[in-house]
SEPA-980780 format. One line per 5 residues: number of its first residue (from 0); for each residue x, y, z of C-alpha. Coordinates in pm, 1 decimal. Layout:
<sites>
NUM = X/Y/Z ~ ...
</sites>
This chain:
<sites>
0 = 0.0/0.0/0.0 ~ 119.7/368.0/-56.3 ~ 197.8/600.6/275.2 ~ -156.5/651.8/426.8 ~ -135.2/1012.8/553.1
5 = -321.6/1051.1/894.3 ~ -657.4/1269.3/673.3 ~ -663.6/925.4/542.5 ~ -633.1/731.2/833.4 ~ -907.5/927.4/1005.4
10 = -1114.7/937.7/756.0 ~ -1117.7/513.6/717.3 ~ -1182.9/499.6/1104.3 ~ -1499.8/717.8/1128.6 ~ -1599.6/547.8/814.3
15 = -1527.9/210.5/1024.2 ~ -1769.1/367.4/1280.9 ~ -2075.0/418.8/1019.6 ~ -2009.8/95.9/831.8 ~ -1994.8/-127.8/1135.4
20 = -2337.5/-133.4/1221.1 ~ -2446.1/-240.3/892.3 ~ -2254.6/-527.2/821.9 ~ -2315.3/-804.0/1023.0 ~ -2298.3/-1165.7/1036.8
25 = -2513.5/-1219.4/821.8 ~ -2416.2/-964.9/503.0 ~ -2217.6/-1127.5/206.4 ~ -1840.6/-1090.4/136.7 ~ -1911.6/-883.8/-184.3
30 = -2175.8/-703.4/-45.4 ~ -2068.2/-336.1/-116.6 ~ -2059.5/-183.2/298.2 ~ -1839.6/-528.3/365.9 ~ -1582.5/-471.3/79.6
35 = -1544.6/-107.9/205.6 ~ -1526.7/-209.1/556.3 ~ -1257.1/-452.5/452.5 ~ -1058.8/-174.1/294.7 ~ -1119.5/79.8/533.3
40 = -1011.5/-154.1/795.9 ~ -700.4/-245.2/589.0 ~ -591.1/132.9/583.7 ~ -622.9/143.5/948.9 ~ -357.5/-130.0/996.2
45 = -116.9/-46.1/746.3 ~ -112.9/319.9/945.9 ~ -81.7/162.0/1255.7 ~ 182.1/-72.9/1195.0 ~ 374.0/246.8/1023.6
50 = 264.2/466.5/1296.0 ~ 251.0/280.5/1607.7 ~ 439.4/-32.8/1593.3 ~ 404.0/-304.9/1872.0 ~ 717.0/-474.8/2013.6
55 = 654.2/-841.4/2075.7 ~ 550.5/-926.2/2454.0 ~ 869.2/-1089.7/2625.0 ~ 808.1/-1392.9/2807.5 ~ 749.9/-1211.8/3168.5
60 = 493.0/-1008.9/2982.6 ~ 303.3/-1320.8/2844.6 ~ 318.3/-1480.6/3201.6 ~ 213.2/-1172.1/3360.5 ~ -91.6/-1090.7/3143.7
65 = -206.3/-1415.3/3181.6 ~ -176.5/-1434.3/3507.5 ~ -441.7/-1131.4/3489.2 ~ -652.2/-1299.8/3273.7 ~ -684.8/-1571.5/3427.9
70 = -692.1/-1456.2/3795.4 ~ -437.6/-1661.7/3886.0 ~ -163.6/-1559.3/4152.8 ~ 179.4/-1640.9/4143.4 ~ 160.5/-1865.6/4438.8
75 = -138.3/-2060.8/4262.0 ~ 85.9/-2104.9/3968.0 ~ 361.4/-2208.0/4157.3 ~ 195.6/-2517.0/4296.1 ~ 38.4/-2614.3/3946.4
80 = 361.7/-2637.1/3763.1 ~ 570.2/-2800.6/4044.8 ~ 789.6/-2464.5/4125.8 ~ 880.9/-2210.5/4418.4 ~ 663.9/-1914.0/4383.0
85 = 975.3/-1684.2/4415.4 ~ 1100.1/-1863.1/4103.1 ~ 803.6/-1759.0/3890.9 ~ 883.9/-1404.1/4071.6 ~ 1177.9/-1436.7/3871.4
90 = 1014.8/-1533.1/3519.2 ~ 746.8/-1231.8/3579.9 ~ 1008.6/-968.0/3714.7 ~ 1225.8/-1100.2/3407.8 ~ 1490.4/-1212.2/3650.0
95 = 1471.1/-1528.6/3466.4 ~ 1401.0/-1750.3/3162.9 ~ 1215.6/-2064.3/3257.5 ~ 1374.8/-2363.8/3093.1 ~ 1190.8/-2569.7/2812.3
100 = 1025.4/-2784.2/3038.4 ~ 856.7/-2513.7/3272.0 ~ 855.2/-2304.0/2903.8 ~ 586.2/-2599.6/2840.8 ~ 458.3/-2633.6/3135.8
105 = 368.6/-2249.1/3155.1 ~ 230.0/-2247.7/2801.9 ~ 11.3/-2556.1/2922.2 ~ -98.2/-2412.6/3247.6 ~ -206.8/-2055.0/3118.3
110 = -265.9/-2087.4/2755.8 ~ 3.2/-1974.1/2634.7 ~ 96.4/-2055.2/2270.1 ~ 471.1/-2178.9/2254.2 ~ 509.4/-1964.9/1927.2
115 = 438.6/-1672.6/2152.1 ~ 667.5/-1803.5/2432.5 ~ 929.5/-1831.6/2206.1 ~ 897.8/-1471.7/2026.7 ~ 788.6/-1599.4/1704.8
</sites>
């Protein structure tokens, strides 16, 4: 895609806004409001990514977040993957980098994919 200047980028989200509502579910691929919704919404991303790009989680991240998510403490995690809880203090702090096993077991335990463990 060409550089999307930020007129542009505006413009496709309020136009996100109207179009929304109208296609749901239920409305065809070709219908004309979901092809324009589809490039509207593809202008939005390419901005994005140009204009506010997203660094990849690290693994603390991942283990914190889904710690959240799953309103789990660190304790409770601890016991389910056979570890002290001051050792997943050190994978959330970043202290530490579990090993492949308790990489596993983590991913296993909170949902984690391994691609996303591993930084892919």
């Amino acid at each position: 895609m060409n550089h999307i200047t930020k007129e542009q980028y505006e413009f496709a989200l309020a136009r996100i806004e109207e179009l929304l509502p109208l296609v749901t579910d239920d409305v065809p691929a070709n219908d004309r409001n979901a092809v324009e919704l589809t490039l509207m919404s593809d202008i939005v991303v390419e901005y994005e990514k140009e204009h506010f790009p997203m660094e990849k989680p690290s693994v603390a991240d991942l283990i914190e977040l889904s710690l959240e998510e799953k309103e789990m403490t660190q304790k409770q995690l601890a016991t389910l993957i056979g570890v002290s809880p001051s050792r997943i203090n050190d994978y959330v702090s970043g202290r530490a980098e579990p090993t492949l096993r308790i990489a596993r077991l983590l991913c296993r335990t909170l949902g984690i994919t391994p691609a996303a463990m591993l930084g892919a």
